[in-house]
N, C-alpha and C positions, 0 to 999 in steps of 0.2 A: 545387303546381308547383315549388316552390323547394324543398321536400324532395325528391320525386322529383329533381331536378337533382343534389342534392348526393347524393343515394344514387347515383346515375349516375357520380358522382364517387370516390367510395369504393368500387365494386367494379369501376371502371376501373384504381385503385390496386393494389385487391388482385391484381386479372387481371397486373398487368405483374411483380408482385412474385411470383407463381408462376409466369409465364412465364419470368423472369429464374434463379430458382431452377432449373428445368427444363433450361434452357439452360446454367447451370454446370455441373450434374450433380452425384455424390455429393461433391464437392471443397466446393464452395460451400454446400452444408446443414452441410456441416463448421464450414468456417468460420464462417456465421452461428451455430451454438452455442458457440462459444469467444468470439464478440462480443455473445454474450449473459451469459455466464459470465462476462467479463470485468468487462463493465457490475453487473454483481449484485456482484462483488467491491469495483468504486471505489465504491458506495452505503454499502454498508456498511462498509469503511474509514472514510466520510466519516461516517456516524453514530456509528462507534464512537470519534473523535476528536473529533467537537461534543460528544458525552455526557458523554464524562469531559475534557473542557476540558482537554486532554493540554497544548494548548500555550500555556495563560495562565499570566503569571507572576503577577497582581495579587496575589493573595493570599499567594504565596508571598517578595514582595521586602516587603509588609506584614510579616510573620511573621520575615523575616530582619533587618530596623532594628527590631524589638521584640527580638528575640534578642541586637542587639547594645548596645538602649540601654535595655532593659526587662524584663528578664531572659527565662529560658525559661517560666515558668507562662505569661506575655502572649505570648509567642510561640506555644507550641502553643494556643492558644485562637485565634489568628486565621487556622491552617489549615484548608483544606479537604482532608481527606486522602480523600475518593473520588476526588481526582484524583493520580495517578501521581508527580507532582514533589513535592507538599505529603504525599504519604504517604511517600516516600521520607526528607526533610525532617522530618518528624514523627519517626519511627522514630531518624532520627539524634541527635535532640536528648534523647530522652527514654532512649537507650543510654550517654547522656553522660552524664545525669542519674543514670543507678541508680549511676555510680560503683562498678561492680563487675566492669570488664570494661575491658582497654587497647584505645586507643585503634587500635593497629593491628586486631585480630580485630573491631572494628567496622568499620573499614572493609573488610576483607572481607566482611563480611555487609552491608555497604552494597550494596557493589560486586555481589555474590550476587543480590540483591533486585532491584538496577535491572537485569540482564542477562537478567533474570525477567520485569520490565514489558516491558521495552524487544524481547525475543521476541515477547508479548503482540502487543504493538502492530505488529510485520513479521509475524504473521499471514496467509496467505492472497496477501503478497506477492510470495513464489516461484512459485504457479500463471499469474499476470501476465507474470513473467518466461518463462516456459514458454509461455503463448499468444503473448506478444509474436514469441519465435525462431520457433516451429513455422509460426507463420501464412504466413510468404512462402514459406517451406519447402514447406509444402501446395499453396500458390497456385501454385509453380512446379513440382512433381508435377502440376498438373490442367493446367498448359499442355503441359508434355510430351506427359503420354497423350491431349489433343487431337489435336497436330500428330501423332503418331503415327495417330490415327484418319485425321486428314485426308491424308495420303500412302496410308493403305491402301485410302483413297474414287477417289484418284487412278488406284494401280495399277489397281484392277477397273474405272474406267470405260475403263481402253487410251486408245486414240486419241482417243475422242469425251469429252477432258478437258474439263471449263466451267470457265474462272476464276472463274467465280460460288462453285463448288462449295468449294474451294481456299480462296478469301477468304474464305468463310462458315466454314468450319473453320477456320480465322486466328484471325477475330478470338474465335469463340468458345472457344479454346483461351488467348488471351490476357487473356481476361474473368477469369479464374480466379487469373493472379499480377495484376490492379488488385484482385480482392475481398480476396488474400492482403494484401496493401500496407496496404488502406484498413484492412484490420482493426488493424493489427501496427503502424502509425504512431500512432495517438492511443494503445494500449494502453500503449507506449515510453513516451509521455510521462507517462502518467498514473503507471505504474508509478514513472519516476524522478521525479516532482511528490510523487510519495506514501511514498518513500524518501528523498527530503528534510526532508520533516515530520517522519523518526523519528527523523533525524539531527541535527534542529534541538533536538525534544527531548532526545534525549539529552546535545546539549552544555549544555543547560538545567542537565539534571540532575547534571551531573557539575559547573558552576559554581556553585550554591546550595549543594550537600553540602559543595563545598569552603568556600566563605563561613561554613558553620556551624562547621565545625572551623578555620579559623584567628580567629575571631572571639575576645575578650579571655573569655568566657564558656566556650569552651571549654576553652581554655588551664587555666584557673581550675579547670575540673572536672576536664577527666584530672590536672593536678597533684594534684587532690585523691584520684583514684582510686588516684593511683600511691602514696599515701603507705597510704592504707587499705591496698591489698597488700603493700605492705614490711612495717605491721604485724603484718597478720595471719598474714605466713611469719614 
């Protein structure tokens, strides 16, 4: 008894949920694929930042106080460089280290590298922004070519107009910019929720790489690189 109820319940669901589609017409199928596309993009965003621990510093303010009071071998051993900062991080200390290269053309290939990640990471961001605009855009196309239906229901019925008729073509013309809305309000958010995460890293990144190069340890090495190239011209 209580499974039949709840199956009574669930193709009650379904029933309103193809009715409702139905009722919007080719506008609102639309839309429901762009808030499913959308949805599939913030999961994965959200996996591909927990994965690589984009935006933990632990390991990497570990690895920059060994840098500054332990030298660099204790420093690169306490990153993690599958994550983005601490590889960034890595890469810079061990450029310092080979002492065969100044200081500025490392930081271009620093700088090279994180605009590299930091792509990586806004991935698939711009189709959000794309769903986000298009969505109310669509929604207000589907209310147009309603009311346009519902006037041309008007014309042909002449005289014997139903307000019924009229108000049913209303509000089902207006169904189409709340589906457009409802889609394109939370996708806004998520998108800029999720463009501040990149932002946050990257000011991450661009304060750790600076830490390592004005640290006493750096200093120490490019002067030392810069004397090896005097000698060796």
């Amino acid at each position: 008894m209580f499974y039949s109820a709840e199956s009574l319940v669930e193709n009650s669901i379904q029933q309103k949920i193809i009715d409702f589609l139905q009722v919007g017409g080719p506008v609102v199928w639309i839309l429901m694929v762009f808030s499913i596309v959308a949805l599939t993009i913030v999961f994965l965003k959200l996996w591909q930042l927990s994965s690589l621990r984009a935006e933990s510093l632990k390991t990497t303010n570990v690895a920059l106080d060994a840098w500054r009071n332990q030298g660099a071998e204790s420093a690169l051993e306490k990153l993690d460089e599958k994550r983005p900062i601490d590889a960034l991080v890595g890469y810079t200390m061990r450029a310092l280290l080979a002492a065969n290269t100044s200081a500025d053309l490392i930081r271009e290939e620093v700088e090279r590298r994180a605009m590299n990640r930091l792509s990586q990471l806004r991935s698939y961001l711009r189709p959000l922004e794309i769903i986000a605009t298009l969505s109310p855009l669509l929604g207000l196309l589907g209310t147009v070519l309603g009311m346009i239906t519902a006037f041309q229901q008007m014309e042909g019925a002449g005289n014997q107009v139903d307000p019924s008729v009229l108000s049913g073509g209303i509000w089902q013309a207006l169904l189409t910019t709340a589906v457009g809305l409802a889609v394109a309000i939370p996708v806004v958010t998520l998108q800029s929720w999720l463009e501040r995460k990149v932002e946050r890293i990257a000011h991450n990144m661009n304060d750790a790489v600076t830490q390592v190069f004005t640290s006493k340890e750096a200093k120490h090495l490019v002067a030392k690189a810069t004397k090896e190239m005097l000698h060796a011209a």
